[in-house]
C-alpha positions in Angstrom: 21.8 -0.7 -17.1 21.2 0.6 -13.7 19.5 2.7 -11.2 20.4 5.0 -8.4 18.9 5.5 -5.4 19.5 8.6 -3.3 18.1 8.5 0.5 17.4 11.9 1.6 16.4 11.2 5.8 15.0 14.6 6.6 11.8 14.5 7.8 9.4 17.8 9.3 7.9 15.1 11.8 7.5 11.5 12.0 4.4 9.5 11.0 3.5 6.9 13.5 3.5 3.8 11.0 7.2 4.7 9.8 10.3 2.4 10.3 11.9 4.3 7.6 15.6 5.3 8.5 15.0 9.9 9.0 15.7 12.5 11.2 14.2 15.5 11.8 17.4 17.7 12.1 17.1 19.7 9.3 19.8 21.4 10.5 22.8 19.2 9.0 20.8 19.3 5.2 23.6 21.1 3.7 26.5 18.8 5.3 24.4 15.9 4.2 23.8 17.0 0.9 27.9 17.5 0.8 28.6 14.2 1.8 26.5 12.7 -0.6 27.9 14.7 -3.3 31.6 13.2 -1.8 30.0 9.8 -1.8 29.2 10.3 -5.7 32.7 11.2 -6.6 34.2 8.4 -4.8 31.8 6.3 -6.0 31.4 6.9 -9.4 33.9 4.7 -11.1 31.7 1.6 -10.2 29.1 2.6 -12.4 31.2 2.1 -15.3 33.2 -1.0 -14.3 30.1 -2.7 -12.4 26.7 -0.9 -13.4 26.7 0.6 -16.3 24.5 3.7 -17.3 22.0 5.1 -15.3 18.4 4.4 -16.7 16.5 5.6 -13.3 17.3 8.2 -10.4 14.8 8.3 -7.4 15.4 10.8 -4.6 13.4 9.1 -1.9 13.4 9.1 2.5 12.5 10.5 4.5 11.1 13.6 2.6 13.3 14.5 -0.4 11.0 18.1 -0.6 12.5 19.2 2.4 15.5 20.0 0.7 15.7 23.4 -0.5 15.7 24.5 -3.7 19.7 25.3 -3.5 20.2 21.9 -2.1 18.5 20.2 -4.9 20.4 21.9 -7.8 23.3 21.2 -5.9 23.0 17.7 -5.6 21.6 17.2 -8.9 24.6 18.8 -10.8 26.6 16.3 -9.1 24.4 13.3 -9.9 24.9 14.4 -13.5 28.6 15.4 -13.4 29.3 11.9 -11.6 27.2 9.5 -13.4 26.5 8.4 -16.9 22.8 9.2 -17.0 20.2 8.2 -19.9 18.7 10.6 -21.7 15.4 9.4 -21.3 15.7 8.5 -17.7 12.7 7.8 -15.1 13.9 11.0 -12.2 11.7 10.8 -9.4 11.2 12.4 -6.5 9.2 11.8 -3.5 7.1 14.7 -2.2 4.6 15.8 0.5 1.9 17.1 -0.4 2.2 20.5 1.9 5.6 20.7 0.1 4.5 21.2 -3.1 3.8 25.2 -3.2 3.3 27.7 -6.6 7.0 28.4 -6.0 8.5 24.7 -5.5 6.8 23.7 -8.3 8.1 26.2 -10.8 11.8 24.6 -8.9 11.0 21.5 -9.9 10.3 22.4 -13.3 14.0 23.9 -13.6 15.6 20.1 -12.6 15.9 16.9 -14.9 12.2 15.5 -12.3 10.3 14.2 -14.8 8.0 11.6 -12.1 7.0 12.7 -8.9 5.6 10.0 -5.9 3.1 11.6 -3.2 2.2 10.1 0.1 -1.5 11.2 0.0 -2.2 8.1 2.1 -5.5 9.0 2.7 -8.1 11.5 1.8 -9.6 11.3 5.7 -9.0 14.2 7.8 -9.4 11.9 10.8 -6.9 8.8 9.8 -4.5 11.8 8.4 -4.3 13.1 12.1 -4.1 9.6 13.5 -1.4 8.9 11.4 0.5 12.5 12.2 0.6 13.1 8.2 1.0 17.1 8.3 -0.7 18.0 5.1 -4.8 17.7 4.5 -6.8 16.4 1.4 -7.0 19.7 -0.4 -3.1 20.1 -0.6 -2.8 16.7 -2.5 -5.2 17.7 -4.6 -3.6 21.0 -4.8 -0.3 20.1 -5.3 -1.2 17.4 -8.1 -2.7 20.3 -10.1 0.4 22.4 -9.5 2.2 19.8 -10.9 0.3 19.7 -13.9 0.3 23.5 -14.0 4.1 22.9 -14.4 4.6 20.2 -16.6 4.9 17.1 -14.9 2.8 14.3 -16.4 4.1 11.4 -14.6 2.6 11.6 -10.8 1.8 8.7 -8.2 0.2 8.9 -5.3 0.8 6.4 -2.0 -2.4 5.1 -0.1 -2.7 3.3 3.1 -5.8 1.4 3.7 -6.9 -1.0 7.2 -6.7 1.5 9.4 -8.6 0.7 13.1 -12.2 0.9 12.6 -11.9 1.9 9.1 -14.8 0.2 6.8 -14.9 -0.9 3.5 -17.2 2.0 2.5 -14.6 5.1 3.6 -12.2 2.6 1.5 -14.0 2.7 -1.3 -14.3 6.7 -0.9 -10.3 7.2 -0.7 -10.3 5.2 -3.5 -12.5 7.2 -5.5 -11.1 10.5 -4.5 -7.3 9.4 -5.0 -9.2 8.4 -8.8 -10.8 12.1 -9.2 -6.9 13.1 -9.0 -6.5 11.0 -12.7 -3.0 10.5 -11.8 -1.0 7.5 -13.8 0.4 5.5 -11.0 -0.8 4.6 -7.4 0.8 2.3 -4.8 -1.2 1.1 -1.9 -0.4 -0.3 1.2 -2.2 -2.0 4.9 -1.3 -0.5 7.8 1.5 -2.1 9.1 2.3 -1.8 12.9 6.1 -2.2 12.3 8.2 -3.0 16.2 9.8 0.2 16.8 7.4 2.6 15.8 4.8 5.0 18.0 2.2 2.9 16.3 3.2 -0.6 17.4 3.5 1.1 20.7 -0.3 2.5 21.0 -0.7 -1.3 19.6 1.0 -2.6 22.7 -1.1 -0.2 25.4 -4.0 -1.4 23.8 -5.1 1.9 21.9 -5.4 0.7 18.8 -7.0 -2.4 17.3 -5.1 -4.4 14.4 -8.2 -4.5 11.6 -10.3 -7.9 10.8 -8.2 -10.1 8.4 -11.2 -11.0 6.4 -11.9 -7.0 6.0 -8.3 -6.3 4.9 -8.8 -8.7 2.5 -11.9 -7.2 0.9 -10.4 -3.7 0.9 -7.4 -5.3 -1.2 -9.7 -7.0 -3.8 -12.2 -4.1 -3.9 -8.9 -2.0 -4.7 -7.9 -4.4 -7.4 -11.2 -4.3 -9.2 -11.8 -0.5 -9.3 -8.7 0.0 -10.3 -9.0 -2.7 -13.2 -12.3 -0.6 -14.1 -10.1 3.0 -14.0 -8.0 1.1 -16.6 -4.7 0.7 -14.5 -2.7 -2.3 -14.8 -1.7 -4.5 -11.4 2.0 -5.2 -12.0 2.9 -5.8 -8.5 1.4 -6.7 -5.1 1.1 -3.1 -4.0 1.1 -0.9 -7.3 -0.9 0.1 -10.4 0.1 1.9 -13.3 -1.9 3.2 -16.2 -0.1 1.8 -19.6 3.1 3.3 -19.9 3.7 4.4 -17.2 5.0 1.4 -14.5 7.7 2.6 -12.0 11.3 1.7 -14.1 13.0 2.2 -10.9 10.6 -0.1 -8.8 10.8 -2.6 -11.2 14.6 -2.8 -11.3 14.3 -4.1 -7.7 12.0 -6.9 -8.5 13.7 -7.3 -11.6 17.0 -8.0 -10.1 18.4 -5.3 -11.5 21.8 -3.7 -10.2 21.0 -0.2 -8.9 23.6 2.1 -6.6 22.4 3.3 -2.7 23.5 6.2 -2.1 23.2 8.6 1.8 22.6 6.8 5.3 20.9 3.6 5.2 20.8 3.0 1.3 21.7 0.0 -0.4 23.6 -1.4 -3.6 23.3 -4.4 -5.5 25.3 -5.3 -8.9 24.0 -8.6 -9.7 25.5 -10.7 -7.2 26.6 -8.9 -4.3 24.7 -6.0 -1.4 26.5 -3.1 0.1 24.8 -0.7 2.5 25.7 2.6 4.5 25.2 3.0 8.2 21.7 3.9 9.3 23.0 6.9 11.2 23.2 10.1 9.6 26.6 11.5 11.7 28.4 7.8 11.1 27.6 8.2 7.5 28.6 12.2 7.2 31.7 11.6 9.3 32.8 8.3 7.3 32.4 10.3 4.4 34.1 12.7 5.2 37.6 11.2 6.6 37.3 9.3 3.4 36.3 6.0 5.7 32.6 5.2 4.8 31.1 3.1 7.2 29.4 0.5 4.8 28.8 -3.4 5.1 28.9 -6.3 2.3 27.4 -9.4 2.0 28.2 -12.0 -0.6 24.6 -13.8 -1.7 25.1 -17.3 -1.9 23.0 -19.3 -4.7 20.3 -19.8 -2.1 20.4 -16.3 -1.2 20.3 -15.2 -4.6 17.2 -17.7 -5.1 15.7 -16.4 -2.6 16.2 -13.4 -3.4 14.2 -14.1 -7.0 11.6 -16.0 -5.4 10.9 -12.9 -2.9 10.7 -10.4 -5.9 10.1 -11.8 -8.9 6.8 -13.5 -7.7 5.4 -9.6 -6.5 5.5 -9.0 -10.0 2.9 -9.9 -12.4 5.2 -11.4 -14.7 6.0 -13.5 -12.4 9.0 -16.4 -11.5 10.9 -17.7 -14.5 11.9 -20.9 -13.9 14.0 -21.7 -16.8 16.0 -18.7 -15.8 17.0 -20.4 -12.4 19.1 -23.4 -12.0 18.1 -26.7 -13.0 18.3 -27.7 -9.2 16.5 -24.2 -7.6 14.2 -25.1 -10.7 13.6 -28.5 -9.5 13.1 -27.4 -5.8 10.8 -24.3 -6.7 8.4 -26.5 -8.3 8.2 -29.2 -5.3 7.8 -26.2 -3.1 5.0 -24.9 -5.3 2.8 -28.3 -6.1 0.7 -28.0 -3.4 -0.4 -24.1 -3.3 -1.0 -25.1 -7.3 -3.2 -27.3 -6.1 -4.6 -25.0 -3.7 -4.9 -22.2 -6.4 -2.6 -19.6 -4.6 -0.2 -20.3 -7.9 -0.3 -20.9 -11.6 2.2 -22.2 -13.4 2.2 -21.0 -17.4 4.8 -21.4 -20.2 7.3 -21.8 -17.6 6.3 -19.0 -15.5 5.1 -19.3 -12.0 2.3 -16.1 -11.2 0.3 -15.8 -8.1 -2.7 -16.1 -8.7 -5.4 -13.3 -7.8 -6.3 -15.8 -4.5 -2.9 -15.6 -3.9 -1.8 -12.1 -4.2 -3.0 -11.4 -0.4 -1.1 -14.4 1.1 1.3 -14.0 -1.0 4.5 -13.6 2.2 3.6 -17.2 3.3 3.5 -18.4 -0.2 6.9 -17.3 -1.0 8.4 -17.9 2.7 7.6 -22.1 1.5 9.5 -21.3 -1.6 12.7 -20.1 -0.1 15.6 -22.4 1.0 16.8 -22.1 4.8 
């Protein structure tokens, strides 16, 4: 089995925090959307020999809702005419909330979405402007009920938390208002101040703070618990799900599952080896186009590919099997591992290695010891 990924890069505006490859030329939507349809065609053979059927489809960017309704039944004809998809696939879609209208809603119902992913982000009409988000609380809350008007019972919602001078109690109030919304999945992120990005610049001028570690770290476990008492389940780092209702597609990256990148900037991965297009929307159209994609390969050695398990498997709260890696990786892992054991940043338990709740928020320096050079 196997999922596909579909980058759509058009964007409205940029956020600050974003490092995402887009591009607000909406412009070229229908020339993208043709090339990604070409891409499919030429591309679709691998599924069979290398992949195998398609349990999950995610349209994700970028902001997949600013394709047009045209564009979308367009490009999901051709997903289905290409591909060898489940019958009871996970399709999701990423939306903004401003997106979501009477009308686009009553679209979506008419196309194989059966999940929908918000970026709510935060319910603050303050830290929504600082972050150049262009819709307001009452639109997610709007569109979530449109969505339910319509059918769709499987909706997440994204949230961002440490923001400069944010404090623990307007934390705790997103958190309860993104809970009012009763939707069954929510991912949530720190503010990340990523090089590159309008927000790492005001970071550089000194306009903005980074938050207090020690705060960050109570927002994080104050998330953990309320959720816990909503009755979702913490199945990785940064996301919740009530039963049933985990992200398939998420999980097949942690999982090591092969999935297919299609559009600028998306990857591949079939088990052993990575393929990616060019992060630039003309290279990609024109490459498409002439019938010369401009993509890149990389073979994963064995310590890439451990690493590669160490650096997902252990976001998950399944964890790291060990007797599913070499008797030498095996051997290593568990050096590597003694002393945050001992620390209680890691369990070990019928030969799986978990973080532990202590170590879920260090949990990029515990793996970085894990890895080989």
């Amino acid at each position: 089995m196997a999922g596909l990924y579909i980058h759509i890069p058009f964007c409205k505006s940029r956020c600050v925090y974003c490092d995402f490859y887009s591009t607000t030329s909406l412009a070229l939507a229908q020339r993208y959307v043709d090339a990604l349809c070409k891409e499919m065609e030429s591309r679709c053979k691998e599924q069979t020999d290398r992949y195998g059927k398609i349990e999950t489809v995610y349209l994700g960017g970028g902001t997949p809702s600013q394709l047009s309704g045209a564009l979308l039944y367009q490009l999901f004809a051709c997903i289905y005419q290409s591909f060898d998809i489940s019958s009871d696939a996970e399709v999701t879609i990423e939306c903004n909330p401003d997106d979501v209208t009477e009308s686009y809603a009553e679209m979506l119902k008419t196309l194989p979405v059966n999940r929908v992913s918000m970026g709510a982000q935060t319910f603050s009409p303050e830290r929504l402007l600082f972050l150049r988000r262009r819709h307001t609380a009452e639109q997610t809350t709007k569109a979530v009920n449109l969505l339910r008007g319509v059918g769709i019972s499987n909706i997440s919602v994204d949230l961002m938390y440490g923001f400069p001078n944010e404090t623990l109690a307007e934390w705790e109030r997103d958190i309860q208002q993104a809970l009012v919304l009763n939707v069954e999945h929510l991912s949530a992120y720190a503010l990340q101040y990523e090089e590159g990005t309008p927000l790492y610049r005001m970071l550089e001028r000194g306009e903005v703070n980074e938050i207090d570690e020690e705060l960050e770290r109570q927002m994080y476990f104050r998330l953990i618990d309320a959720l816990a008492e909503a009755g979702f389940e913490h199945y990785e780092i940064s996301n919740w799900g009530k039963p049933g209702h985990h992200s398939r597609h998420n999980s097949s990256y942690w999982n090591q599952i092969p999935y297919i990148g299609l559009g600028a900037a998306a990857h591949s991965f079939d088990g052993q080896n990575r393929q990616w297009n060019v992060a630039d929307i003309h290279k990609y159209m024109n490459g498409i186009e002439k019938g010369e994609p401009c993509v890149e390969y990389e073979e994963l050695t064995p310590d890439n590919h451990y690493n590669e398990i160490v650096m997902t498997a252990l976001r998950t709260s399944d964890g790291l099997a060990l007797d599913k890696l070499s008797s030498c990786s095996a051997d290593y892992c568990l050096k590597q591992a003694r002393r945050f054991v001992d620390d209680g940043l890691l369990k070990i338990d019928n030969q799986f290695l978990r973080l532990t709740r202590k170590g879920l928020f260090v949990s990029d320096m515990v793996m970085a010891e894990l890895m080989k050079v």
